[in-house]
Structure formats: structure tokens, C-alpha cells
C-alpha positions as CSV (number, residue, x, y, z in Angstrom):
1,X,17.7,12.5,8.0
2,X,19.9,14.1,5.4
3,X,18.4,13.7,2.6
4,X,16.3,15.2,0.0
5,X,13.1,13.1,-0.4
6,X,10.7,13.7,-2.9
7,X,6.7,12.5,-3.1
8,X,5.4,13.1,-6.7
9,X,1.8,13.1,-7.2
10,X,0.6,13.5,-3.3
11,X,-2.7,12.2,-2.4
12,X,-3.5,10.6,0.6
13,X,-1.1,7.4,0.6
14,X,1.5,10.8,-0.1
15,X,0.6,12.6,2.4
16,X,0.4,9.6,5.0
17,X,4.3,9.2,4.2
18,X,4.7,12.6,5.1
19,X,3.4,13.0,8.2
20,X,5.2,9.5,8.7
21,X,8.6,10.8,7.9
22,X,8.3,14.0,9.9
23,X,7.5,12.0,12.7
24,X,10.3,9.7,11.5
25,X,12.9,12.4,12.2
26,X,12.9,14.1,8.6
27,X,13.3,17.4,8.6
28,X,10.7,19.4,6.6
29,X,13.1,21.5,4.9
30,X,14.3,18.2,3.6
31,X,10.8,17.2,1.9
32,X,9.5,18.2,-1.4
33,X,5.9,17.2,-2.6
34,X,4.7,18.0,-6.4
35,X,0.3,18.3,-6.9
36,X,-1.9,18.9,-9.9
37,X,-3.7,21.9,-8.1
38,X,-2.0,24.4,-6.9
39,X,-4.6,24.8,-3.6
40,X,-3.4,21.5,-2.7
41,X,0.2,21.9,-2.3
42,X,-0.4,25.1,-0.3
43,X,-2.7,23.0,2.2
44,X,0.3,20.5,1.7
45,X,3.4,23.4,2.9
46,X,1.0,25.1,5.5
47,X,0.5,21.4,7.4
48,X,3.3,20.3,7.1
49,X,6.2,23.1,6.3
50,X,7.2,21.3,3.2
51,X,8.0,22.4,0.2
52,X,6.0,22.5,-3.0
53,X,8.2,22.2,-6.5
54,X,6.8,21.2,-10.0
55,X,8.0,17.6,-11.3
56,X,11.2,18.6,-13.4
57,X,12.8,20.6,-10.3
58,X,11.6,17.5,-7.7
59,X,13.7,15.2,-10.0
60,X,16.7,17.6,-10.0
61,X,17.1,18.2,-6.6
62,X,16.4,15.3,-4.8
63,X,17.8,12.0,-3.6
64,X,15.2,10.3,-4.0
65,X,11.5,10.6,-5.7
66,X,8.5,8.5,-4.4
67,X,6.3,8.5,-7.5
68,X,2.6,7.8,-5.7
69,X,0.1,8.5,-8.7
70,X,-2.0,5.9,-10.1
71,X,-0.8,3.4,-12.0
72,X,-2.5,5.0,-15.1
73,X,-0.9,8.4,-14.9
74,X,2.5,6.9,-14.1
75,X,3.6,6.5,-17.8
76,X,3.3,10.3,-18.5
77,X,4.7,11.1,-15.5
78,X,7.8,9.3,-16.2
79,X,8.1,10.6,-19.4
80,X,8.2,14.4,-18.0
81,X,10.8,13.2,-15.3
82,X,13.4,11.4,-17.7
83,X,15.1,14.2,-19.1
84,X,16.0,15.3,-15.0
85,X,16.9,12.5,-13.3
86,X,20.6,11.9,-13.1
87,X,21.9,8.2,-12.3
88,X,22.5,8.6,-8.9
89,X,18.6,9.6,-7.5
90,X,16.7,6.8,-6.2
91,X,13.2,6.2,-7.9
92,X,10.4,4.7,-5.9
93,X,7.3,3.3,-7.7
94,X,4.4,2.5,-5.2
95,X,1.8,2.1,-8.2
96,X,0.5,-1.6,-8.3
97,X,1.3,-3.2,-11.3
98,X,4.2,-1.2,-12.7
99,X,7.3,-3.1,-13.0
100,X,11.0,-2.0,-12.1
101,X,12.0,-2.6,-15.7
102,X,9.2,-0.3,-17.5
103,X,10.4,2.2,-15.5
104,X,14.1,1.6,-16.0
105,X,13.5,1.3,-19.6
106,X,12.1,5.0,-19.7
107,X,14.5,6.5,-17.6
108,X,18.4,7.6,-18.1
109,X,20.5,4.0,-17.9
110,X,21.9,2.9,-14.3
111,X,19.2,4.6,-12.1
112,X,18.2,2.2,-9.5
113,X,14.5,1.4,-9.4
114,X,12.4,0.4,-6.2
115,X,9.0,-0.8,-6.6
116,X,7.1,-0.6,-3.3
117,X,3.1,-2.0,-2.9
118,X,1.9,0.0,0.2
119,X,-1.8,-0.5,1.5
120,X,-4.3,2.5,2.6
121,X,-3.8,1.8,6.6
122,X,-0.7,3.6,5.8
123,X,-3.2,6.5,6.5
124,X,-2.7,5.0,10.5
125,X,0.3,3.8,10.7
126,X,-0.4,0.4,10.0
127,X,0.3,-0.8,6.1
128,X,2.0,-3.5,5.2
129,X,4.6,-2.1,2.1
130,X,6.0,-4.9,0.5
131,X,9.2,-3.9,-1.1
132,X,11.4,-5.2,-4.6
133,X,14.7,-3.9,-5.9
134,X,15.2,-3.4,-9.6
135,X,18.6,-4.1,-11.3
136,X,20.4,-1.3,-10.3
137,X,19.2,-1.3,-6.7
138,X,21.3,-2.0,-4.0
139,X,20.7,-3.2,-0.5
140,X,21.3,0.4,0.9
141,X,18.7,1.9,-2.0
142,X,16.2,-0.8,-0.3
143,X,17.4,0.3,3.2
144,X,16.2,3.5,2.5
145,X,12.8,2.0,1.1
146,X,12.1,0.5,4.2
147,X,12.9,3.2,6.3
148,X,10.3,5.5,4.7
149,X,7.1,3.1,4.1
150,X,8.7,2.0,7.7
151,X,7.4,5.4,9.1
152,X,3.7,4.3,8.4
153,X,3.9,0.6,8.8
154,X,5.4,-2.8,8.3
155,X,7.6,-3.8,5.4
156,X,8.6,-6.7,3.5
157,X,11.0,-7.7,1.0
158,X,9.6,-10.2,-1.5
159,X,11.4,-11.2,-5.1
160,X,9.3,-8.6,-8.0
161,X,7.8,-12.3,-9.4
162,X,5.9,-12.3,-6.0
163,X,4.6,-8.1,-6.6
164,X,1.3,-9.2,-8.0
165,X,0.4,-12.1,-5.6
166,X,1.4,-9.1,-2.9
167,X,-0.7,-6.9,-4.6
168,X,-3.9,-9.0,-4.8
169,X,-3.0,-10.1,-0.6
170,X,-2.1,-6.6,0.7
171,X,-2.6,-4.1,-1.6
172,X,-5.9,-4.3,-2.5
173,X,-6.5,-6.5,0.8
174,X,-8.4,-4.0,3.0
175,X,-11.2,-3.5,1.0
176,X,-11.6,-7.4,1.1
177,X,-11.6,-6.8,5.1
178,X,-14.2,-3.6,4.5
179,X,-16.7,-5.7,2.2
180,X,-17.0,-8.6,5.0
181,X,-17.8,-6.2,7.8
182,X,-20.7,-4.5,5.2
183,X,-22.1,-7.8,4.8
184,X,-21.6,-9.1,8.6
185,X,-23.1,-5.6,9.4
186,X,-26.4,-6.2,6.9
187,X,-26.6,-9.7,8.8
188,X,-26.4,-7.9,12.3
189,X,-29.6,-5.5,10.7
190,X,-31.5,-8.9,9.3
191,X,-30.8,-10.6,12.6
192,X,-32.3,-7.4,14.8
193,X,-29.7,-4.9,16.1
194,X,-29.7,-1.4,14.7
195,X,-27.0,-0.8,12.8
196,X,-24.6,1.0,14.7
197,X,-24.7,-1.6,17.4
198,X,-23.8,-4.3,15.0
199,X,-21.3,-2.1,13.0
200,X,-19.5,-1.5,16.9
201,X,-19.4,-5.5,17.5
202,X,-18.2,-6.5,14.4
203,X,-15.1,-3.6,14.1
204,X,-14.3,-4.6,17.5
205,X,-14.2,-8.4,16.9
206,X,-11.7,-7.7,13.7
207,X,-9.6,-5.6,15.9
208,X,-9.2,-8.0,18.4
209,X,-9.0,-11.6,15.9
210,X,-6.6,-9.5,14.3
211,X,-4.4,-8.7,17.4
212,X,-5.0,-12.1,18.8
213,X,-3.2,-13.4,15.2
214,X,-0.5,-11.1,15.2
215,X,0.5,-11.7,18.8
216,X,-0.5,-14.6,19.6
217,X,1.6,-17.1,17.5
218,X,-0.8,-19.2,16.7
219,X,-1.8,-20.9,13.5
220,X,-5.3,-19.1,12.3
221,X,-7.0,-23.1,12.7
222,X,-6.2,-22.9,15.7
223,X,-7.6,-20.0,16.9
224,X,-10.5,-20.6,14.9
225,X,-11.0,-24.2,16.5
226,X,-10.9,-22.3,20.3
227,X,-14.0,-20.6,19.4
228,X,-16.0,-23.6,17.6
229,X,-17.9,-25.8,20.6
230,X,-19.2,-28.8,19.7
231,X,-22.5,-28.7,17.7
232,X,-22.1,-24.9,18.5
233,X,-23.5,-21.6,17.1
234,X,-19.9,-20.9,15.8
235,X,-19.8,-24.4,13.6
236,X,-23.0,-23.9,12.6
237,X,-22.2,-20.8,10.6
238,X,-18.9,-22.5,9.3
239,X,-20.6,-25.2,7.7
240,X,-22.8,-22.4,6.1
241,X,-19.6,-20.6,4.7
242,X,-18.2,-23.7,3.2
243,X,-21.7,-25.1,1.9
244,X,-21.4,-21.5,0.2
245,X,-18.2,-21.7,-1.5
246,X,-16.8,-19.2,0.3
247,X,-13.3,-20.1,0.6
248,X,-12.9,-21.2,-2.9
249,X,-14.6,-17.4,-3.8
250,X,-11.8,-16.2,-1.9
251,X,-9.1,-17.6,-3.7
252,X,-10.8,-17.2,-7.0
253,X,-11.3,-13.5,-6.0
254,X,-7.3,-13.0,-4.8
255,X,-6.9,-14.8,-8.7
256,X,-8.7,-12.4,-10.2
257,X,-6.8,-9.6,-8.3
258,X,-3.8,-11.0,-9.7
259,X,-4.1,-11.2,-12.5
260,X,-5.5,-7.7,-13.0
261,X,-2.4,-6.7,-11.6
262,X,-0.4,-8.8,-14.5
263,X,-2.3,-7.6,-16.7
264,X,-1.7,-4.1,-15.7
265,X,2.2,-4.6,-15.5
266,X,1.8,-6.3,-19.5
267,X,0.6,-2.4,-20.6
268,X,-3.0,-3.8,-21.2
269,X,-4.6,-1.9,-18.3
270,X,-6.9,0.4,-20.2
């Protein structure tokens, strides 16, 4: 790849894209990263022969700037770019809540905006990025999008009106995944295995419903149905689930998720 490509702020969804794009077929020459502390961008350049710039020279030297800080910090960062990004360089939020417009508001008029929700399997190679142009954005400033967050995953364009529902699905949808296996792994303790037995049967059974879903084709009913015999142990612990609202705490919790993400986008996030 050609071009210069930027990461601003590199934690561990920064990094993930790094490694991601050098296996990609980026050179390393070609990739800059920017950190708060100094010892991290050295463990950044030795790992990965990268090089390590402070935010102003990032923004005046390459193509295109990933900005992966929290959603928080992305206002002040911004600011201290503005004054250094021409109108050519491509920006690329991945903070959730943060809206193409704020950010073409506070920067130099015409640059083109990308606002990318990537998940933390990124880490393994498997997030799901869900990708929205702003107004200057064109399909090739996408394109390029969706070849980086394509080094670590799947991606998907969605209108920005669909970003928060993303968010609240994808975004923060791992740890949704995470609490369910802590509470099927507690039932496996109540129940009588130790807990590293139950913690192996459980990750296993997610991987393979998972796979099943993904290759299989089949509507999630139906795959549920295959397992549920007649007056069987599996319907038993269904009816449970629904006499214990759990589907409707789902949704209300994917809601809630939401709109946090709304409300972050509205500047009322503190």
C-alpha cells in the first residue's frame, strides 16, 4: 500500500489495526502511530517498525488519520489537529458516539469524514466495523475504510442514522456475549462442575452456535428448534428464560445502549 496511514491515540483496538495492516500488505515505513507516553510508542516502533510522530506532524504528513481515543478525549484531540489537516487527508473516527458532522464542523471545510464503529475481537481478527461516510466522503474514501478495519475483520456499510443502533448491536455487543458466559459459568458451579470445566463447555458451545449461524444459513429459530426435544431439558430452560423476561431485558438493555450512544453524539456525555 502506498499510502501514509496514521493511528492517533494507539491502544489496543490501535494496535490491533496495525498488526492488521502489516499483515494486510502495508509497509511499516508507511505507518505512523501517535501515544501519550513516550515508553509506549517505543514498545509500539520496536514491534512493529513503525514510526512514532506527535499529533500535529501525524496530521501533516499523512493520507489518512484513524483517530482511536475515547470518545471523551476526541474533542481535544481534534482541536490540536485542526490547524494541520489540509482538505485532502482522510479522517477516520472509530469513537462510538461521535458524529461525522461534529467533527467536520471543527475541522478545515471539505475534509471528508469517515466514522467507523469497530468491536474489541478486532484484537483476533474477528470485529465486525460498521462503516458511515460523512458529506465530503466519497466511495473511494470508504474503500479505503473498509480496507483497513477489513485487515482485522468484517465490515459493513450502514446510513450514520443506523451508527447508534450499530453501536448498542456490535460495538458494545461482546461484553453482552462475555456477561452470559459469567452467569452460564456460575450456573455450571451451582449445578456441580468446577469451574474450569464449565467455563471450557460453555466457550466451546458459543464457538460452535456461533459457527453453526454464520455458516449454516439458517434462521436462529431454527437452529434453536433442532436442539429443543419435546418436553426436553432444552425447553425446559426456555420456558425459564421467557417466564424471566429475558428477551424483553435484552432489547430494553440494547435501548439503553442506544441511547447512551445518542446521548453521547448530543455532547451530553459527561
Amino acid at each position: 500500500m502506498s499510502q501514509k496511514v496514521a493511528v492517533l491515540g494507539t491502544g489496543k483496538i490501535g494496535e490491533a489495526l496495525l498488526s492488521g495492516m502489516i499483515r494486510g500488505g502495508w509497509n511499516p515505513s508507511d505507518l505512523l502511530v501517535t501515544t501519550r507516553r513516550a515508553e509506549r510508542a517505543e514498545e509500539l516502533c520496536s514491534r512493529y517498525g513503525v514510526t512514532a510522530v506527535g499529533n500535529a506532524e501525524a496530521a501533516k504528513a499523512a493520507d489518512t488519520l484513524i483517530l482511536t481515543v475515547k470518545p471523551q478525549d476526541m474533542g481535544a484531540l481534534v482541536e490540536e489537529l485542526a490547524p494541520h489537516v489540509p482538505a485532502g487527508r482522510l479522517v477516520i473516527s472509530g469513537a462510538a458516539g461521535i458524529t461525522t458532522a461534529s467533527l467536520e464542523d471543527r475541522l478545515p471545510a471539505g475534509v471528508p469524514v469517515v466514522r467507523v464503529m469497530p468491536n474489541t475481537p478486532a484484537l483476533v481478527d474477528e470485529a465486525m466495523s460498521v462503516i458511515s461516510a460523512g458529506r465530503h466522503a466519497t466511495d473511494a474514501h470508504v474503500e479505503t475504510a473498509e480496507q483497513i478495519f477489513g485487515s482485522v475483520g468484517k465490515t459493513l456499510r450502514v446510513p450514520e442514522s443506523q451508527q447508534d443502533a450499530c453501536t448498542a448491536l456490535s460495538g458494545s455487543g461482546p461484553a453482552y456475549f462475555y456477561y452470559l458466559v459469567e452467569a452460564m459459568t456460575d450456573a455450571g458451579i451451582l449445578l456441580g462442575l468446577p469451574r474450569d470445566k464449565a467455563h471450557d463447555l460453555i466457550v466451546q458451545s458459543a464457538i460452535g452456535a456461533a459457527v453453526m449461524l454464520r455458516d449454516s444459513g439458517e434462521h436462529p429459530v431454527k437452529l434453536r428448534e433442532n436442539v429443543t426435544s419435546p418436553a426436553g431439558t432444552t425447553i425446559s430452560a426456555i420456558r425459564e428464560l421467557e417466564n424471566h423476561g429475558v428477551r424483553a431485558a435484552l432489547i430494553a438493555a440494547l435501548e439503553a445502549a442506544r441511547d447512551r450512544s445518542r446521548e453521547l453524539a448530543s455532547g451530553n456525555g459527561s
